[in-house]
Backbone as CSV, one residue per row, in Angstrom:
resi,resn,N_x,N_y,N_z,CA_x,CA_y,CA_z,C_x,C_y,C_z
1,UNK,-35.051,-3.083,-8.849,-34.047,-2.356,-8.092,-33.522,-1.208,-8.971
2,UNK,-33.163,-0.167,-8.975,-32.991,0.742,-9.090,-31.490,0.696,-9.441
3,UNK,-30.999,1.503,-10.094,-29.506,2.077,-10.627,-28.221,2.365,-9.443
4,UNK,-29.238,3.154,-8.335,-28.581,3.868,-7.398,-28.350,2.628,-6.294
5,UNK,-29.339,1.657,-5.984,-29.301,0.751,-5.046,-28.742,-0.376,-5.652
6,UNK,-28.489,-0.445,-6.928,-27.650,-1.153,-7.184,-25.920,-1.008,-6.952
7,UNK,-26.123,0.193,-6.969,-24.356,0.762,-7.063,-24.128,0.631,-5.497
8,UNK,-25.463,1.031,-5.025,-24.875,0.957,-3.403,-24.411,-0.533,-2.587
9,UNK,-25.571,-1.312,-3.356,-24.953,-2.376,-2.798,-24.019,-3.727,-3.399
10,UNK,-23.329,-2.585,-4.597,-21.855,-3.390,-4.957,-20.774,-2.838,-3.661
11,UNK,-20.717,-1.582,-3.572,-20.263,-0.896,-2.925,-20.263,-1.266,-1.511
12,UNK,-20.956,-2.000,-1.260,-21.263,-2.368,0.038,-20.519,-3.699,0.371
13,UNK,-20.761,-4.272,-0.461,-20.504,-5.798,-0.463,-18.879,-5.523,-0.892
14,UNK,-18.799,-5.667,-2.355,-17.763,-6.079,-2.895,-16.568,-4.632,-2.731
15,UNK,-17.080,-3.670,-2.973,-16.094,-2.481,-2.920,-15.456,-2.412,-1.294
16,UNK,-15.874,-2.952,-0.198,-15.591,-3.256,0.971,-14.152,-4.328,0.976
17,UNK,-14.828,-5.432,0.167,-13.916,-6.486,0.092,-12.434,-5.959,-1.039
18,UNK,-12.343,-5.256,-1.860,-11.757,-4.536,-2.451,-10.631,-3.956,-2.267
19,UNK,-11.303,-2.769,-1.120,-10.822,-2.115,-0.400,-9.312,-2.616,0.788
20,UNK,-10.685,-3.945,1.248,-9.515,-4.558,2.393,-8.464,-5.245,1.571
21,UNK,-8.919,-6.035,0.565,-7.753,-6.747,-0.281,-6.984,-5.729,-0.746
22,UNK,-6.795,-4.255,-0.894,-5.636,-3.614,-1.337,-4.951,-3.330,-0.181
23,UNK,-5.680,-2.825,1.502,-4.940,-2.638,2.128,-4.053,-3.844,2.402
24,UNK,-4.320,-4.751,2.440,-3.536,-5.829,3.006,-2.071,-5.950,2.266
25,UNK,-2.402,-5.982,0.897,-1.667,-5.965,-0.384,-0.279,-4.966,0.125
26,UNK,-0.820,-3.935,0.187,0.055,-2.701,0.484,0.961,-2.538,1.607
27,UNK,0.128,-3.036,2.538,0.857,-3.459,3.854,2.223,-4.284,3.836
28,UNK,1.467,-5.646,3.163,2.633,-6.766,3.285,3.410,-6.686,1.866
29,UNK,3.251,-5.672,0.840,3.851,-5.642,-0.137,5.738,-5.406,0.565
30,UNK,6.105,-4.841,1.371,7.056,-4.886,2.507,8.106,-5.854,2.289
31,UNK,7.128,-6.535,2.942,7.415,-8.120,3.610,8.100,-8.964,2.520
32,UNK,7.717,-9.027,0.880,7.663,-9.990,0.534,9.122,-10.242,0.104
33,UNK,9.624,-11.591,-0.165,10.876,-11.890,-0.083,11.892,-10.668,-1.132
34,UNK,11.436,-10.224,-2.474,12.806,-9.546,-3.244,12.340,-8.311,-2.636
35,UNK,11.902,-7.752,-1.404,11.783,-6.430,-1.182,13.132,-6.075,-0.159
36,UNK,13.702,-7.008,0.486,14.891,-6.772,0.905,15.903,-5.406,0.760
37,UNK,16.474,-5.431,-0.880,17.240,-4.498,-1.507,16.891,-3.011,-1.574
38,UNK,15.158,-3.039,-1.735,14.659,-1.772,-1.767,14.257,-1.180,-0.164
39,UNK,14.383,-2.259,0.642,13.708,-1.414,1.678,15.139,-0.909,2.602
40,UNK,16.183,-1.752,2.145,17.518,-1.274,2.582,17.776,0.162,2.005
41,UNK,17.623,0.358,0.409,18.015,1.673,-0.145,17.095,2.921,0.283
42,UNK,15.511,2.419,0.911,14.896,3.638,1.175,15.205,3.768,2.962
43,UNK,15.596,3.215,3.345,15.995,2.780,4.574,17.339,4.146,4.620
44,UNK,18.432,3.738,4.046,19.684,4.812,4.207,19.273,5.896,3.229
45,UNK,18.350,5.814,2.957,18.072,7.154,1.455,18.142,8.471,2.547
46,UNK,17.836,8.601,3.925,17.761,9.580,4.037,19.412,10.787,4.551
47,UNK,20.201,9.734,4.631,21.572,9.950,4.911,22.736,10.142,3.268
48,UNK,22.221,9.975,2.395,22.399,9.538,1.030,23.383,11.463,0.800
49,UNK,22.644,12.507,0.853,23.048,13.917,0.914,23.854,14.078,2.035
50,UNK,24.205,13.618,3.256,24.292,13.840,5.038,26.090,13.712,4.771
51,UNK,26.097,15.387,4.377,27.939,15.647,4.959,28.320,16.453,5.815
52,UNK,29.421,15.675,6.686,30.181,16.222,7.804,29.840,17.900,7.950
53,UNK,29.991,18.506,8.461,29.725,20.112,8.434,31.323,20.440,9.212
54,UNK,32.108,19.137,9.945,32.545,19.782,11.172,34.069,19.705,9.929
């Protein structure tokens, strides 16, 4: 087997599986219980500058 068909079929196989295990990761990184605090602060972050004008 060859160099190139080797790379292809890590890439195939395992770089697939890789791939999905980070999206998942990233997704539910969210979710997980001490994310609470941070998803509250990026949550109001965008009101953080937001003064009255009137």
């Amino acid at each position: 087997m060859s160099f190139y068909e080797t790379l292809r079929h890590l890439a195939d196989s395992y770089g697939l599986v890789a791939i999905f295990s980070l999206y998942l990761i990233l997704c539910l990184w969210h979710f997980r219980p001490g994310a609470g605090r941070h998803v509250d602060a990026a949550k109001h972050s965008i009101f953080k500058d937001d003064h009255d004008g009137n």
